[in-house]
Backbone as CSV, one residue per row, in Angstrom:
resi,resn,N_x,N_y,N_z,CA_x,CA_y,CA_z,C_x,C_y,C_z
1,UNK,-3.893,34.819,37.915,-4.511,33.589,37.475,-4.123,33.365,36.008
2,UNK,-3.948,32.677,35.861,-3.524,31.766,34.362,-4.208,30.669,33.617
3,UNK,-4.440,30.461,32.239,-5.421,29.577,31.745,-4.206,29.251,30.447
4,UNK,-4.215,28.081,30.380,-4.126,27.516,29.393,-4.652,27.561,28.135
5,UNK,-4.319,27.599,27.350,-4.857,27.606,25.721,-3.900,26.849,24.905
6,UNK,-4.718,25.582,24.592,-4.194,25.038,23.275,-4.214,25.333,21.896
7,UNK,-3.750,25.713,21.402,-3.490,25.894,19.859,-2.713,24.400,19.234
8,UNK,-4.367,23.825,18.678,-3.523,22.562,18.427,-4.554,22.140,17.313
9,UNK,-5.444,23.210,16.473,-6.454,22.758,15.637,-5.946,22.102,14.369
10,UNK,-4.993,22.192,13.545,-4.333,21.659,12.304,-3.432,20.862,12.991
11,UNK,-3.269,21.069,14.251,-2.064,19.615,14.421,-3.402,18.514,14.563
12,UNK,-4.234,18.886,15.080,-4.461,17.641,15.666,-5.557,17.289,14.293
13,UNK,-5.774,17.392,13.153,-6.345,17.675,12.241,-5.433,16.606,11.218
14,UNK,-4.048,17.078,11.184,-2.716,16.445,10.552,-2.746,15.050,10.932
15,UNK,-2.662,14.935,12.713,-2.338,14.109,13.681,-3.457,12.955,12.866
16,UNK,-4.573,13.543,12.920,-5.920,12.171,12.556,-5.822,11.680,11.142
17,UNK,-5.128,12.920,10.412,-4.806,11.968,8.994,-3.505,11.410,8.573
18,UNK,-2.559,11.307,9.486,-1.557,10.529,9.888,-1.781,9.450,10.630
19,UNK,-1.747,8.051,9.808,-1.709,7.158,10.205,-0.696,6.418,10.834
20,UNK,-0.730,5.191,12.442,0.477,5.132,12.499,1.288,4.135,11.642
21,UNK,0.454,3.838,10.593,1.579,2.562,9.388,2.578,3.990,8.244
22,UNK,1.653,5.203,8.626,2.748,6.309,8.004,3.763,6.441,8.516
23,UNK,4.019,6.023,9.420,5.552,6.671,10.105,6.928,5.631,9.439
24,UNK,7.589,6.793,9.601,8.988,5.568,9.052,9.500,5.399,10.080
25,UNK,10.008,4.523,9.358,11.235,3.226,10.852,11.960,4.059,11.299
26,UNK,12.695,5.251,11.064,12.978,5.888,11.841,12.546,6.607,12.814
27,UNK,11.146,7.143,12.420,10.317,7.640,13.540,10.012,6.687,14.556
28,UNK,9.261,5.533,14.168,9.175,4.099,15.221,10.161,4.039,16.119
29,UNK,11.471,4.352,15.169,12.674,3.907,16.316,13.133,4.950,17.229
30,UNK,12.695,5.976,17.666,12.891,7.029,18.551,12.842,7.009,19.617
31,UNK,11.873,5.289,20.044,10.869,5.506,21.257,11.398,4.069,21.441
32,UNK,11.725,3.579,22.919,11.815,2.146,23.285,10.620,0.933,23.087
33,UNK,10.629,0.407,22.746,9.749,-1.024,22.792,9.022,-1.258,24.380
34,UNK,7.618,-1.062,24.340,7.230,-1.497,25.355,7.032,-2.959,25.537
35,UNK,6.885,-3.792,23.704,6.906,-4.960,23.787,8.136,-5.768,24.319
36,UNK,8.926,-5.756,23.844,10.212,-6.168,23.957,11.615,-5.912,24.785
37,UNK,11.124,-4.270,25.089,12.105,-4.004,25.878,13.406,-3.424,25.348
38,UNK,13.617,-3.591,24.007,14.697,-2.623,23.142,14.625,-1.362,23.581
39,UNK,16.006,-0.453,23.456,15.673,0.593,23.740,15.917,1.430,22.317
40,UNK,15.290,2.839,22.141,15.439,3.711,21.329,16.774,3.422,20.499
41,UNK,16.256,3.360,18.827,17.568,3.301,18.243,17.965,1.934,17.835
42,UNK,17.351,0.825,18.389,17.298,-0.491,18.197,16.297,-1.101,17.428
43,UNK,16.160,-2.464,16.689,15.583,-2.622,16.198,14.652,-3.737,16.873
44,UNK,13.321,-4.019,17.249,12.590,-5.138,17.978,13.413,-6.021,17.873
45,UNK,13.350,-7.357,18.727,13.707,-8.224,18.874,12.337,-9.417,18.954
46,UNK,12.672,-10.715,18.491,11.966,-11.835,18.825,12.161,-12.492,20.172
47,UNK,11.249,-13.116,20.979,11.770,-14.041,21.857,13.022,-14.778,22.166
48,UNK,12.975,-15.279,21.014,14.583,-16.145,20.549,15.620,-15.454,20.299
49,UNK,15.423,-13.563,20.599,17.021,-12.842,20.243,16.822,-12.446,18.899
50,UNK,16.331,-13.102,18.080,16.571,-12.187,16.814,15.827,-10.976,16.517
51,UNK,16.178,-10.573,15.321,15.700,-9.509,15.225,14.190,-9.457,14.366
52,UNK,13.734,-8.674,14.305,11.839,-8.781,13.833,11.760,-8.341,12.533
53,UNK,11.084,-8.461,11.807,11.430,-8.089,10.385,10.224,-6.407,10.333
54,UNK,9.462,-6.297,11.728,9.055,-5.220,11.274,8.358,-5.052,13.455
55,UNK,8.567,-3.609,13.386,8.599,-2.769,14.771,6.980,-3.775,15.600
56,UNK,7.119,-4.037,16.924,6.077,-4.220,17.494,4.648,-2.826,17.347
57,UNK,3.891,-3.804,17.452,2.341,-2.411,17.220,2.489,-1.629,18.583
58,UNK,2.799,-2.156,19.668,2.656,-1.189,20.993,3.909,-0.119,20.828
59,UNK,5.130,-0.714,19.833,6.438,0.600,19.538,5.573,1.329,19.047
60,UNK,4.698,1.017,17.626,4.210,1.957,16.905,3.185,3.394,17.656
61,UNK,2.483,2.591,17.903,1.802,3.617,18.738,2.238,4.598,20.055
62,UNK,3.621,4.096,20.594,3.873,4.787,21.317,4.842,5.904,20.345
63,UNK,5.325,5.273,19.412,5.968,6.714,18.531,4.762,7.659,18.288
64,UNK,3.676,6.844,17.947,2.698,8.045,17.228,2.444,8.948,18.446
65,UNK,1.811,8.081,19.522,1.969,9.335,20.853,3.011,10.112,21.059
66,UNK,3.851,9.597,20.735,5.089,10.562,20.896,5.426,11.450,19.950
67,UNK,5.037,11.457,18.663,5.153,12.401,17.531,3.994,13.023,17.706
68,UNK,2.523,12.880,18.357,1.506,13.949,18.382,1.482,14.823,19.792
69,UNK,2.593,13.911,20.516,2.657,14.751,22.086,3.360,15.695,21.857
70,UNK,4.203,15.781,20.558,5.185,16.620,20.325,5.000,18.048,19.895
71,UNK,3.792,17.463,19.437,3.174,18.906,18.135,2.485,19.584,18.628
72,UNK,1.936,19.437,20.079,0.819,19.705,20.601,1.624,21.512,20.798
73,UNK,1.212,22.603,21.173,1.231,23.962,21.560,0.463,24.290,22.497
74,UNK,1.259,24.654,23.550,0.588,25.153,24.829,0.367,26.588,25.160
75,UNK,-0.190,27.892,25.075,0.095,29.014,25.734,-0.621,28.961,27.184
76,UNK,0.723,30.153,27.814,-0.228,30.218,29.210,-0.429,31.909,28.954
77,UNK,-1.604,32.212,29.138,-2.110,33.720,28.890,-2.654,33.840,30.539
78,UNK,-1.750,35.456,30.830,-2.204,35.533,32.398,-2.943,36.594,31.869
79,UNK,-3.984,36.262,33.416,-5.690,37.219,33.048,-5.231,38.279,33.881
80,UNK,-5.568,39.356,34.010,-5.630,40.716,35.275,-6.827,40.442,36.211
């Protein structure tokens, strides 16, 4: 039998005082646009094709999920 243990007390500590207007445009840009549909590496787009002068909020937050899904630490400790 096996149990999980997270070790994730200072990440997730970090995670809450990391805001997602902290991240840089490069971090934002890691992750595809759920608004828009850009993919990773691109920059949002407007309706009209152009480009956005700053990342959709649903990119943002999916980077931040994606930079705190990252940090997370899993052990699996088997019991006797």
């Amino acid at each position: 039998m096996s149990k999980i243990v997270q070790i994730s007390d200072w990440v997730q500590l970090h995670s809450r005082r990391m805001k997602k207007s902290e991240l840089t445009p490069k971090q934002i840009s890691v992750v595809p646009c759920p608004t828009c549909g850009v993919p990773a590496g691109k920059r949002c787009e407007l309706h009209s094709g152009a480009l956005r002068s700053e990342p959709h909020a649903g990119r943002k937050f999916a980077a931040f999920e994606d930079i705190e899904g990252k940090n997370r630490i899993h052990l699996v400790i088997d019991e006797c």
